[in-house]
mmCIF file of the N, C-alpha and C atoms, coordinates in Angstrom:
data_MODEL
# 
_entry.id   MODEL 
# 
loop_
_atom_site.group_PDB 
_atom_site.id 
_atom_site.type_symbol 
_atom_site.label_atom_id 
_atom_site.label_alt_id 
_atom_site.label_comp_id 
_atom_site.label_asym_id 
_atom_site.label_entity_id 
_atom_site.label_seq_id 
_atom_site.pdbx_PDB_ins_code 
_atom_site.Cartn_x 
_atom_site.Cartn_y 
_atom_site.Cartn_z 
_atom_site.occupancy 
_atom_site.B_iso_or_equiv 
_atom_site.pdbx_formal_charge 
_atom_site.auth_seq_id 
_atom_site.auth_comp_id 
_atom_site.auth_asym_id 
_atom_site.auth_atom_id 
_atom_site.pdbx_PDB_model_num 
ATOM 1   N N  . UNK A 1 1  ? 15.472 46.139 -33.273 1.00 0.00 ? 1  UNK A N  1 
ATOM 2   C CA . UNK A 1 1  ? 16.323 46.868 -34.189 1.00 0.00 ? 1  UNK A CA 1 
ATOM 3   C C  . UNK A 1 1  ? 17.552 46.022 -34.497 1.00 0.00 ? 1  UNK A C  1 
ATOM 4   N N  . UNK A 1 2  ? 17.672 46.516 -35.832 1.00 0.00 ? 2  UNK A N  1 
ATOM 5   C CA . UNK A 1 2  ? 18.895 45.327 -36.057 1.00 0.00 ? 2  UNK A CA 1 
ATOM 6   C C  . UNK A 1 2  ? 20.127 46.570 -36.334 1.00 0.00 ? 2  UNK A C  1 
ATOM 7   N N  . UNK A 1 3  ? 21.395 45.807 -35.908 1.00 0.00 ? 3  UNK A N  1 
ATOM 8   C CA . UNK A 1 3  ? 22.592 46.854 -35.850 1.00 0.00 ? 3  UNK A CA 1 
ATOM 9   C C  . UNK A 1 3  ? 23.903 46.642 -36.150 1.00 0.00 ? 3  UNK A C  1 
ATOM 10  N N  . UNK A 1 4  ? 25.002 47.206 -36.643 1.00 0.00 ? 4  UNK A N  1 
ATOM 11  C CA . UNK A 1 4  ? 26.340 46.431 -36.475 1.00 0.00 ? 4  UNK A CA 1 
ATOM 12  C C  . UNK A 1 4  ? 27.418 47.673 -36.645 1.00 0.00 ? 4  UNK A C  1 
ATOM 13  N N  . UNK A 1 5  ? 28.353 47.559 -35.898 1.00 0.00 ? 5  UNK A N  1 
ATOM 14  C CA . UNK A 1 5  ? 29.418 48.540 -35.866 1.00 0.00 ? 5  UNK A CA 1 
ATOM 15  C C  . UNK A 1 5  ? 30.568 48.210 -36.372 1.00 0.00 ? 5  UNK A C  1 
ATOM 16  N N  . UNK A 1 6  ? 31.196 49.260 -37.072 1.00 0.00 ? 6  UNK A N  1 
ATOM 17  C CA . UNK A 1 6  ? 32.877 48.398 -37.899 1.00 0.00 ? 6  UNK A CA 1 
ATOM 18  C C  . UNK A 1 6  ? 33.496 49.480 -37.989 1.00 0.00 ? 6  UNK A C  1 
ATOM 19  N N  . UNK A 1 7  ? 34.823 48.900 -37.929 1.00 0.00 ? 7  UNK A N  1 
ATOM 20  C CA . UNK A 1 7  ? 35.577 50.508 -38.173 1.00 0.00 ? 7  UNK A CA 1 
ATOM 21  C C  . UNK A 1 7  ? 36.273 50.565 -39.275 1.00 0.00 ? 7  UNK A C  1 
ATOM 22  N N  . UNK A 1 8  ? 36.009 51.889 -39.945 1.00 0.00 ? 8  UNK A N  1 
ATOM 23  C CA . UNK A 1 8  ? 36.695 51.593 -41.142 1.00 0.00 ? 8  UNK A CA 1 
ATOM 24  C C  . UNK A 1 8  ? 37.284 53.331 -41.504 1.00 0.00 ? 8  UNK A C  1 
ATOM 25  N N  . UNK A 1 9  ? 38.071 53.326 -42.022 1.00 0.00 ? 9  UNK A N  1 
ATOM 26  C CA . UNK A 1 9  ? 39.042 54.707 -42.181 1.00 0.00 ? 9  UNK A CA 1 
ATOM 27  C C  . UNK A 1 9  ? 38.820 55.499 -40.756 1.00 0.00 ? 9  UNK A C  1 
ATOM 28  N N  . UNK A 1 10 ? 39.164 55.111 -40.116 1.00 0.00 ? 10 UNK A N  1 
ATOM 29  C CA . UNK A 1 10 ? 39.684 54.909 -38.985 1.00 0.00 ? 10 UNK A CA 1 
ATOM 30  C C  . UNK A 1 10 ? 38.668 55.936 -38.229 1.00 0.00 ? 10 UNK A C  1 
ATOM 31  N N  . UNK A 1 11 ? 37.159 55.340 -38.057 1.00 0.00 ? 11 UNK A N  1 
ATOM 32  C CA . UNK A 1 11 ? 35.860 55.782 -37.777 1.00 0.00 ? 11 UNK A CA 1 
ATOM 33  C C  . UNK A 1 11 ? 34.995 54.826 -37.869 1.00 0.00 ? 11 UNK A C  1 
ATOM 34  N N  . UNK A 1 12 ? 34.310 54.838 -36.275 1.00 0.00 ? 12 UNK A N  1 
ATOM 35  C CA . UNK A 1 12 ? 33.134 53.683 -36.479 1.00 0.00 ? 12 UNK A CA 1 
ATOM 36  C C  . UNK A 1 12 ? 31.941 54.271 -37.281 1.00 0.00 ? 12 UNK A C  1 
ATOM 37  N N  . UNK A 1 13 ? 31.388 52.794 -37.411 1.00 0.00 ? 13 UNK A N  1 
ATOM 38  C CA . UNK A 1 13 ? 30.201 52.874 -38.097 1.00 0.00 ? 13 UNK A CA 1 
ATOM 39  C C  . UNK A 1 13 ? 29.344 52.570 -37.805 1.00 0.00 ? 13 UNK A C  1 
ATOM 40  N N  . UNK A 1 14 ? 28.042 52.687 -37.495 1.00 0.00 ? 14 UNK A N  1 
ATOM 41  C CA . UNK A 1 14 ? 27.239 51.879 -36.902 1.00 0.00 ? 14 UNK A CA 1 
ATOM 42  C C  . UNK A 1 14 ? 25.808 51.655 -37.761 1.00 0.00 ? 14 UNK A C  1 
ATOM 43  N N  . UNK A 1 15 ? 25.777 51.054 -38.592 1.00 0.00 ? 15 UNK A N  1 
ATOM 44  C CA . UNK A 1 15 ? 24.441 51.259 -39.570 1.00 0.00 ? 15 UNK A CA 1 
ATOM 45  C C  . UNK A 1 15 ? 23.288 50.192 -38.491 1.00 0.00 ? 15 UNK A C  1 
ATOM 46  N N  . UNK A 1 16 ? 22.213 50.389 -38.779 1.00 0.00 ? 16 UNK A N  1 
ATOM 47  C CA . UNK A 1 16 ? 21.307 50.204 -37.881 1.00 0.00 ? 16 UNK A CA 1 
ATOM 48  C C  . UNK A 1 16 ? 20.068 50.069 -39.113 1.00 0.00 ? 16 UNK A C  1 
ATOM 49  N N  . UNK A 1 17 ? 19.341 49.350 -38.989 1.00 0.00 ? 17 UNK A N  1 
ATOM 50  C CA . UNK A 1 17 ? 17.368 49.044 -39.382 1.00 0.00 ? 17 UNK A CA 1 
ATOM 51  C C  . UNK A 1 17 ? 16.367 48.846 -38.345 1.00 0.00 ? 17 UNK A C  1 
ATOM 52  N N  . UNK A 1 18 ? 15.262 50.324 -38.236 1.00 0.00 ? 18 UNK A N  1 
ATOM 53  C CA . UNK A 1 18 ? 14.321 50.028 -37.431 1.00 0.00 ? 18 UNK A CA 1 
ATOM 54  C C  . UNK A 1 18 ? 13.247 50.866 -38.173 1.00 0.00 ? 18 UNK A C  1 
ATOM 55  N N  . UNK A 1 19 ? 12.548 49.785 -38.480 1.00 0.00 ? 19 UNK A N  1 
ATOM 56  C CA . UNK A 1 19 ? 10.884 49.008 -39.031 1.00 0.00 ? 19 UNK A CA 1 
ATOM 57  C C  . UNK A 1 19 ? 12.366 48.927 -40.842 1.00 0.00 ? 19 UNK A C  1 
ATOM 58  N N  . UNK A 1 20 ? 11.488 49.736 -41.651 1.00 0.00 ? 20 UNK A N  1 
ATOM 59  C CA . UNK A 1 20 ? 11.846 49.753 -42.912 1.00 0.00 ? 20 UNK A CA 1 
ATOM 60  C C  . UNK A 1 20 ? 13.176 50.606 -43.102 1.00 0.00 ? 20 UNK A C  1 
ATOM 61  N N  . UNK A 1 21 ? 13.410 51.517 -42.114 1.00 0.00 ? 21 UNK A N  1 
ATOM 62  C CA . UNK A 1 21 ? 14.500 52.545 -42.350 1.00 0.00 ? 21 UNK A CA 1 
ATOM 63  C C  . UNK A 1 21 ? 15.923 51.874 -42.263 1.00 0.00 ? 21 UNK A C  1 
ATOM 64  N N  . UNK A 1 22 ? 16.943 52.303 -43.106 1.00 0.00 ? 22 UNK A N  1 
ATOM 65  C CA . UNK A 1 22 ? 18.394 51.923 -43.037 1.00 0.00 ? 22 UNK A CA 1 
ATOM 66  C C  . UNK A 1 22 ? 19.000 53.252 -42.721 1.00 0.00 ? 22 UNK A C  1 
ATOM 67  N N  . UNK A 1 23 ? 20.024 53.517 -41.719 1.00 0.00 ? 23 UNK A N  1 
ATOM 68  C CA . UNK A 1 23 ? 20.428 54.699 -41.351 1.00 0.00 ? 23 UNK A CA 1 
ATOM 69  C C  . UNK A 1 23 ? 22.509 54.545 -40.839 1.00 0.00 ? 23 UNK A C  1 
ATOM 70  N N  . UNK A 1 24 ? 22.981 55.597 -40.680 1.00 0.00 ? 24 UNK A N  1 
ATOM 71  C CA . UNK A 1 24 ? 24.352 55.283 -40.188 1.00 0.00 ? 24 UNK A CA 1 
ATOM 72  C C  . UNK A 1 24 ? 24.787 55.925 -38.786 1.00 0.00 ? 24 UNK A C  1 
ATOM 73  N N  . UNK A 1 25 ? 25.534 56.095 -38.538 1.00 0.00 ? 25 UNK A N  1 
ATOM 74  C CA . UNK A 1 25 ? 25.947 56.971 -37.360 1.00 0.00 ? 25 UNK A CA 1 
ATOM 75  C C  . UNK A 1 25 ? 27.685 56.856 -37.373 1.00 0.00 ? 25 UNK A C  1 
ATOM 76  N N  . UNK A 1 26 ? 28.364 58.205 -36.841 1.00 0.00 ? 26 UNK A N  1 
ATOM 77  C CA . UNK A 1 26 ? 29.886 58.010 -37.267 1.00 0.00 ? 26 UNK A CA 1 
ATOM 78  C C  . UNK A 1 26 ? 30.213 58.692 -35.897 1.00 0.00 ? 26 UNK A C  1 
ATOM 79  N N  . UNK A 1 27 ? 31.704 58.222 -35.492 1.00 0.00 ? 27 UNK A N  1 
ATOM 80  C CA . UNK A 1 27 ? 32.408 58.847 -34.820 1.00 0.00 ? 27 UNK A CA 1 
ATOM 81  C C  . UNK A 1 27 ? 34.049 58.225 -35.251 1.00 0.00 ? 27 UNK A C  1 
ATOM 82  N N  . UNK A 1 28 ? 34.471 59.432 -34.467 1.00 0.00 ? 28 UNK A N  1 
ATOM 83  C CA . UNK A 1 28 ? 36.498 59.203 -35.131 1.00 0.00 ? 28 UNK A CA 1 
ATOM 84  C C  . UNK A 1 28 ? 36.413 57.975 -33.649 1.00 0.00 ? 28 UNK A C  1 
ATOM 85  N N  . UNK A 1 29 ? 37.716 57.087 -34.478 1.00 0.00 ? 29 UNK A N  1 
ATOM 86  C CA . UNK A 1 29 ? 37.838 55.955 -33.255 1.00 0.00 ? 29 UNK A CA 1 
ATOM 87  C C  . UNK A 1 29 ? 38.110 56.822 -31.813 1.00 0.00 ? 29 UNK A C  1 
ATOM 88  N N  . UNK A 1 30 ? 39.379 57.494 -32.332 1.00 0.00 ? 30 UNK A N  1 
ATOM 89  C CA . UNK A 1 30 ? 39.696 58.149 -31.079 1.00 0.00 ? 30 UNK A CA 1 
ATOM 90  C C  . UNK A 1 30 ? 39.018 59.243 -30.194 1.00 0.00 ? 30 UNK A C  1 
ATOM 91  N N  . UNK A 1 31 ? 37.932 59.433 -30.283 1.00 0.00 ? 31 UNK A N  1 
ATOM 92  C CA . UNK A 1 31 ? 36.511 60.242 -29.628 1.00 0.00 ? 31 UNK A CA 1 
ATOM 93  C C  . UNK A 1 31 ? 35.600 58.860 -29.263 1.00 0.00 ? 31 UNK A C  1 
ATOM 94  N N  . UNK A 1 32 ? 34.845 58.144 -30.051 1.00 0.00 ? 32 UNK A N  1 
ATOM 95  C CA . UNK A 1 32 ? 33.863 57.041 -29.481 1.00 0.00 ? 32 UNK A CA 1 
ATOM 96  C C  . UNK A 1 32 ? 32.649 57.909 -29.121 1.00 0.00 ? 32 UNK A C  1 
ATOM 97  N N  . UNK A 1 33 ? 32.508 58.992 -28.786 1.00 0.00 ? 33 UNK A N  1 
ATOM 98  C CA . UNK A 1 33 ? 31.400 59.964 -27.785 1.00 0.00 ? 33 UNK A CA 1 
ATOM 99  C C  . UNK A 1 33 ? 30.458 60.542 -28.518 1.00 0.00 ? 33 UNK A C  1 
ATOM 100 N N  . UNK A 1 34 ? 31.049 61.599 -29.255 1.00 0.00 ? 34 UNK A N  1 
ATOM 101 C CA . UNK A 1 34 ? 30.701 62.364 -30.335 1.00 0.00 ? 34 UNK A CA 1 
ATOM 102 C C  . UNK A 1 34 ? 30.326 61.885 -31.802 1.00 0.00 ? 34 UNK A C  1 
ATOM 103 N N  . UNK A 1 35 ? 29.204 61.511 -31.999 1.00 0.00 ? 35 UNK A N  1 
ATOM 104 C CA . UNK A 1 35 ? 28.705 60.874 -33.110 1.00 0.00 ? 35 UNK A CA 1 
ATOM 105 C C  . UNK A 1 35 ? 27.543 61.600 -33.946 1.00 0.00 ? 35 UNK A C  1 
ATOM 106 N N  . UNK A 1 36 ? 27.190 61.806 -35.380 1.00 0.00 ? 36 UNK A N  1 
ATOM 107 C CA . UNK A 1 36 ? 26.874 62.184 -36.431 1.00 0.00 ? 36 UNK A CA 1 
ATOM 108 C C  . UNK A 1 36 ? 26.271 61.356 -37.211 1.00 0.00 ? 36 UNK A C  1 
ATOM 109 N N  . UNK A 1 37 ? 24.669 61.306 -37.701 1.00 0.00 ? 37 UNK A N  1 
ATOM 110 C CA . UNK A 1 37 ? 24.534 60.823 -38.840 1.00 0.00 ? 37 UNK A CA 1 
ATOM 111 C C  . UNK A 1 37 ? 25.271 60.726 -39.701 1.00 0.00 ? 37 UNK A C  1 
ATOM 112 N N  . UNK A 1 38 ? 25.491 59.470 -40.343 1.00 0.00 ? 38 UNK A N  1 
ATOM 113 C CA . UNK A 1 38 ? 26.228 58.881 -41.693 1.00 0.00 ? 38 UNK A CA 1 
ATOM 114 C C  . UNK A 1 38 ? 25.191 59.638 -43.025 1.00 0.00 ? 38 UNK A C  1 
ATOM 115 N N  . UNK A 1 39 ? 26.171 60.111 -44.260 1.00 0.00 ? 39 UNK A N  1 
ATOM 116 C CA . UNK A 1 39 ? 25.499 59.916 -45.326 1.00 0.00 ? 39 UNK A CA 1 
ATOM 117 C C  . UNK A 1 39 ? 25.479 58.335 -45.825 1.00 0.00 ? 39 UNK A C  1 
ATOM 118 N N  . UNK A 1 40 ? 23.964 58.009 -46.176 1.00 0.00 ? 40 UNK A N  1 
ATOM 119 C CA . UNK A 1 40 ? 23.717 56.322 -46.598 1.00 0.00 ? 40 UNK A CA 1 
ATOM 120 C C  . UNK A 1 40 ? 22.671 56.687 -47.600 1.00 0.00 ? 40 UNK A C  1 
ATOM 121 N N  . UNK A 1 41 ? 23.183 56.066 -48.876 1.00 0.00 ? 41 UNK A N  1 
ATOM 122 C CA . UNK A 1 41 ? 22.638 56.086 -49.957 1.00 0.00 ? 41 UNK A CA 1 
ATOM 123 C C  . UNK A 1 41 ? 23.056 54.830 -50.899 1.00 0.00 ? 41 UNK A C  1 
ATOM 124 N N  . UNK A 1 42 ? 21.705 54.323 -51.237 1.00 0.00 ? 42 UNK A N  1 
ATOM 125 C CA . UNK A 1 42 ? 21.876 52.806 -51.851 1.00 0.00 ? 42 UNK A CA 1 
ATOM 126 C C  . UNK A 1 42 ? 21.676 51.877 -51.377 1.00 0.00 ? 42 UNK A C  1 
ATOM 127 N N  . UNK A 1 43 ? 21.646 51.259 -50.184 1.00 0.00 ? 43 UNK A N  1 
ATOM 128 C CA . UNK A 1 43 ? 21.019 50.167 -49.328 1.00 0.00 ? 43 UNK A CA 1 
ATOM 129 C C  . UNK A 1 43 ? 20.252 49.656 -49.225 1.00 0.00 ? 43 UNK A C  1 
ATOM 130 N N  . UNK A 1 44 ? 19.548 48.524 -49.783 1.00 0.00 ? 44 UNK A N  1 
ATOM 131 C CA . UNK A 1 44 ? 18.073 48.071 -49.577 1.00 0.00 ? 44 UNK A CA 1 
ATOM 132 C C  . UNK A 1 44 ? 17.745 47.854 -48.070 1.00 0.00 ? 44 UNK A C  1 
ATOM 133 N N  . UNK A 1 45 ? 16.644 47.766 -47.814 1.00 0.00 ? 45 UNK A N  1 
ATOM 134 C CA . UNK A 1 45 ? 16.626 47.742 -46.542 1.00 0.00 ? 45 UNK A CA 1 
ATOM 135 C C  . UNK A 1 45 ? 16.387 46.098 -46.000 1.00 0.00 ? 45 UNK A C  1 
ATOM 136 N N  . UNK A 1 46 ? 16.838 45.390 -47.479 1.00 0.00 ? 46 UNK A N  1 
ATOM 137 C CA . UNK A 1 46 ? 16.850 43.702 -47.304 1.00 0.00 ? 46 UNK A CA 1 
ATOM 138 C C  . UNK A 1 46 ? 18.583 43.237 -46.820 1.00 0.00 ? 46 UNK A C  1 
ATOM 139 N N  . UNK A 1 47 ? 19.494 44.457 -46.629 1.00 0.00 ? 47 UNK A N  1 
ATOM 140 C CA . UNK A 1 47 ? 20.954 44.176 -45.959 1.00 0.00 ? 47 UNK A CA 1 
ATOM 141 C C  . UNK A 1 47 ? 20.821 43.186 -45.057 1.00 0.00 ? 47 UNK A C  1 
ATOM 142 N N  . UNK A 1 48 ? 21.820 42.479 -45.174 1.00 0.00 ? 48 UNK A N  1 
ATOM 143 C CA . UNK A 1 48 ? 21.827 41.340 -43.548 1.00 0.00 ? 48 UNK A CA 1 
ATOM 144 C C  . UNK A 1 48 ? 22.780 42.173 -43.126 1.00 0.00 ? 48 UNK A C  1 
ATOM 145 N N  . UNK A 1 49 ? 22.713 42.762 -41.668 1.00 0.00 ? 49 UNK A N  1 
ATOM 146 C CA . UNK A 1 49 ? 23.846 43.490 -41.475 1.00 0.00 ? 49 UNK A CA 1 
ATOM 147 C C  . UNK A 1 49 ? 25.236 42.449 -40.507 1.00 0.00 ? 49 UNK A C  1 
ATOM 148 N N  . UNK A 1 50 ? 24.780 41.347 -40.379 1.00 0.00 ? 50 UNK A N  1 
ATOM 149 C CA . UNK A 1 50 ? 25.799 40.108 -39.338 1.00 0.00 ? 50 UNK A CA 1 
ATOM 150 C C  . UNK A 1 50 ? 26.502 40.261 -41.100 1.00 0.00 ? 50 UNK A C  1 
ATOM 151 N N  . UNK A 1 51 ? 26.253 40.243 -42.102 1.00 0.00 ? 51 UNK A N  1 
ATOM 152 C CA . UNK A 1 51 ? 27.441 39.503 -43.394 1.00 0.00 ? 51 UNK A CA 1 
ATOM 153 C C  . UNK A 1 51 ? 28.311 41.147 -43.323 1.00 0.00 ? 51 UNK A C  1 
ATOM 154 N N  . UNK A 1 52 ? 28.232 42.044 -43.249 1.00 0.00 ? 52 UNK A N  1 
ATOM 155 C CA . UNK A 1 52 ? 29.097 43.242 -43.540 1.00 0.00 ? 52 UNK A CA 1 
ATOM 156 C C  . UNK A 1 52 ? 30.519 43.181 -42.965 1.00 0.00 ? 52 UNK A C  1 
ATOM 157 N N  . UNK A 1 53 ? 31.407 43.173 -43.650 1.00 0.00 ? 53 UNK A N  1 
ATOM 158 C CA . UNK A 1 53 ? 32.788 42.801 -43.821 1.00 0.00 ? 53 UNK A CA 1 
ATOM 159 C C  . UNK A 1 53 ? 33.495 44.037 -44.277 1.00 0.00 ? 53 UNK A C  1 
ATOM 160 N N  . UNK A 1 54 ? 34.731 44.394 -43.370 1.00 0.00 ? 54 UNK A N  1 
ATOM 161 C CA . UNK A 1 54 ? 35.414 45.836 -43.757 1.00 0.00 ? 54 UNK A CA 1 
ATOM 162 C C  . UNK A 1 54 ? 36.635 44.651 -44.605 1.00 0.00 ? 54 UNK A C  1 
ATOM 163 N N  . UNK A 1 55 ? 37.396 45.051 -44.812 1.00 0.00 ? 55 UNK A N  1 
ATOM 164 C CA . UNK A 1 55 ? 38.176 43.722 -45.501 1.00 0.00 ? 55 UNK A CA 1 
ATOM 165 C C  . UNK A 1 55 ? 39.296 44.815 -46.751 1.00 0.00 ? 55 UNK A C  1 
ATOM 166 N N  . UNK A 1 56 ? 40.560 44.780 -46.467 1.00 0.00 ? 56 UNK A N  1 
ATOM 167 C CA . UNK A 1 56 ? 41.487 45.745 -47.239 1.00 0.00 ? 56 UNK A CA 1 
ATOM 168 C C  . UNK A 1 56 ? 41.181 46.966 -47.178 1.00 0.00 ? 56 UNK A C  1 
ATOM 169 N N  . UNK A 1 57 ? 40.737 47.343 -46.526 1.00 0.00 ? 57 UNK A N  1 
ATOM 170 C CA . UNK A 1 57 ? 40.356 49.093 -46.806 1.00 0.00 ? 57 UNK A CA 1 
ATOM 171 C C  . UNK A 1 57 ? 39.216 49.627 -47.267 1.00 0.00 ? 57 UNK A C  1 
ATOM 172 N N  . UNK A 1 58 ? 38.478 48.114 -47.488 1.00 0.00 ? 58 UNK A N  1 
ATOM 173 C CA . UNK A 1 58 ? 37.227 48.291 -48.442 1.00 0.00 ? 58 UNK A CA 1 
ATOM 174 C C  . UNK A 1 58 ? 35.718 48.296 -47.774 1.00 0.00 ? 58 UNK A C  1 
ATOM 175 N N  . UNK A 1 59 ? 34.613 48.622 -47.538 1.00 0.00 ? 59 UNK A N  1 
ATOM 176 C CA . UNK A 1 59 ? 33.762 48.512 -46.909 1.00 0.00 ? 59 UNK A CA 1 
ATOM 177 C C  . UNK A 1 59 ? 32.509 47.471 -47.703 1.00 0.00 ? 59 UNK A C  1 
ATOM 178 N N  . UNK A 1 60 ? 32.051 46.647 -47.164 1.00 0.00 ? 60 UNK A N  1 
ATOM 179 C CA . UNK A 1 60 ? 31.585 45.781 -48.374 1.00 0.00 ? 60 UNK A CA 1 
ATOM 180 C C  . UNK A 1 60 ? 30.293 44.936 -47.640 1.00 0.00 ? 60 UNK A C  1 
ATOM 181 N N  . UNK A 1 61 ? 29.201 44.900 -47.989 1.00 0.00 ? 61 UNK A N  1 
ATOM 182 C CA . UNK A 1 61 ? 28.052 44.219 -47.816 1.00 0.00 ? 61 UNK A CA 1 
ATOM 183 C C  . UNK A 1 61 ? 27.499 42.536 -48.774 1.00 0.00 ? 61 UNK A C  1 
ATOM 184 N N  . UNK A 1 62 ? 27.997 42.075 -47.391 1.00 0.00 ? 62 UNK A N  1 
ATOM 185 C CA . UNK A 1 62 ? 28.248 40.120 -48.260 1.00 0.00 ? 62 UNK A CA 1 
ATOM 186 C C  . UNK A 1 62 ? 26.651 40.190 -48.695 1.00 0.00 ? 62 UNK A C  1 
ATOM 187 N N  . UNK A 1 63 ? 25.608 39.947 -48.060 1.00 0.00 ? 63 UNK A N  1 
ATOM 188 C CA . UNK A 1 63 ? 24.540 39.657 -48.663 1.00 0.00 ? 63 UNK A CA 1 
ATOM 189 C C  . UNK A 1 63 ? 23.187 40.319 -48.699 1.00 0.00 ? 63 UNK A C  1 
ATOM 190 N N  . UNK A 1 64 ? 22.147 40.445 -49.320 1.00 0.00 ? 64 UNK A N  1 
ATOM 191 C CA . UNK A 1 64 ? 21.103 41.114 -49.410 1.00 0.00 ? 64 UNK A CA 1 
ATOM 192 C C  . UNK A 1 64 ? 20.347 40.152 -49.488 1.00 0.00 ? 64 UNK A C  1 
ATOM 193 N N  . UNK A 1 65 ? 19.271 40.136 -48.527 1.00 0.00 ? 65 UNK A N  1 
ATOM 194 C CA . UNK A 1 65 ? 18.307 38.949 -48.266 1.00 0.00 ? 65 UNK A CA 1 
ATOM 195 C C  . UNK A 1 65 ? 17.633 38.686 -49.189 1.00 0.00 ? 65 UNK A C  1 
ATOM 196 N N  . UNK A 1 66 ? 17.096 39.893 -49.898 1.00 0.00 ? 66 UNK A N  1 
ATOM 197 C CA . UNK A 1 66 ? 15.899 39.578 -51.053 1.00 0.00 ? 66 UNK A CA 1 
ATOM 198 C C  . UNK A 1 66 ? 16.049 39.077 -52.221 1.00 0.00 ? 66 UNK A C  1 
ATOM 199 N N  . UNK A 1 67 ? 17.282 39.011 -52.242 1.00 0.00 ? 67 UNK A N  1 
ATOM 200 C CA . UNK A 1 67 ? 18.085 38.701 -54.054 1.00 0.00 ? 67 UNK A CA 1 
ATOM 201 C C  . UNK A 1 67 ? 19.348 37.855 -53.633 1.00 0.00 ? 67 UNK A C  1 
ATOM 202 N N  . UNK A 1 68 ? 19.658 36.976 -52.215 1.00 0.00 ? 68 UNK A N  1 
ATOM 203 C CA . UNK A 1 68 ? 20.683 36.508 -52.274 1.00 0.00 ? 68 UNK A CA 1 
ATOM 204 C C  . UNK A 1 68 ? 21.903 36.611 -53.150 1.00 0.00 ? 68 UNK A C  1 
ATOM 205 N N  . UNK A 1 69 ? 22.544 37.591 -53.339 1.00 0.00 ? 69 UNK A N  1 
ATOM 206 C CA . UNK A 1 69 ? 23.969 38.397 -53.453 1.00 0.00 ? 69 UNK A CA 1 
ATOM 207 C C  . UNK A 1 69 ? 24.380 38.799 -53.046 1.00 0.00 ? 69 UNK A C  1 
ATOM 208 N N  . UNK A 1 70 ? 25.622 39.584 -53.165 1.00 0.00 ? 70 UNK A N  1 
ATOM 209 C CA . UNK A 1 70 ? 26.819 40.258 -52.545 1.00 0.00 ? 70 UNK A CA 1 
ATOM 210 C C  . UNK A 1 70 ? 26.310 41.347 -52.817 1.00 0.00 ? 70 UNK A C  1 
ATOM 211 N N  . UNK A 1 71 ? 26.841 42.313 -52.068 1.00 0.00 ? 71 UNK A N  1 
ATOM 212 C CA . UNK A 1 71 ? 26.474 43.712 -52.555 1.00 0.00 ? 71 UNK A CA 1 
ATOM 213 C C  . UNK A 1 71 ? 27.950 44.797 -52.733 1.00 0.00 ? 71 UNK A C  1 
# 
């Protein structure tokens, strides 16, 4: 399974791919425990998730394997 956690508005993230599926998971920083499916909509499931960059406030996906771009 491939995975990566970031925090962003001040809540991790943890998006995750296992086989074809892209999925999220959330918790407030200050809990860590208590976690919730993410709504995730739009993601190919060709994300590299090592390029995902929180960066100004912004949440942002550097590359997509299948089409080498930014996302």
């Amino acid at each position: 399974m491939s995975k990566k956690t970031v925090v962003f508005n001040n809540r991790f993230i943890t998006y995750y791919k296992s086989g074809t599926e892209i999925d999220a998971m959330t918790s407030v920083v200050a809990d860590g425990v208590n976690w919730s499916k993410a709504n995730l909509t739009g993601l190919p499931n060709s994300v590299r998730f090592s390029s995902l960059v929180v960066s100004g406030g912004d949440l942002a996906f550097v590359l997509d394997e299948a089409t080498k771009k930014s996302l």
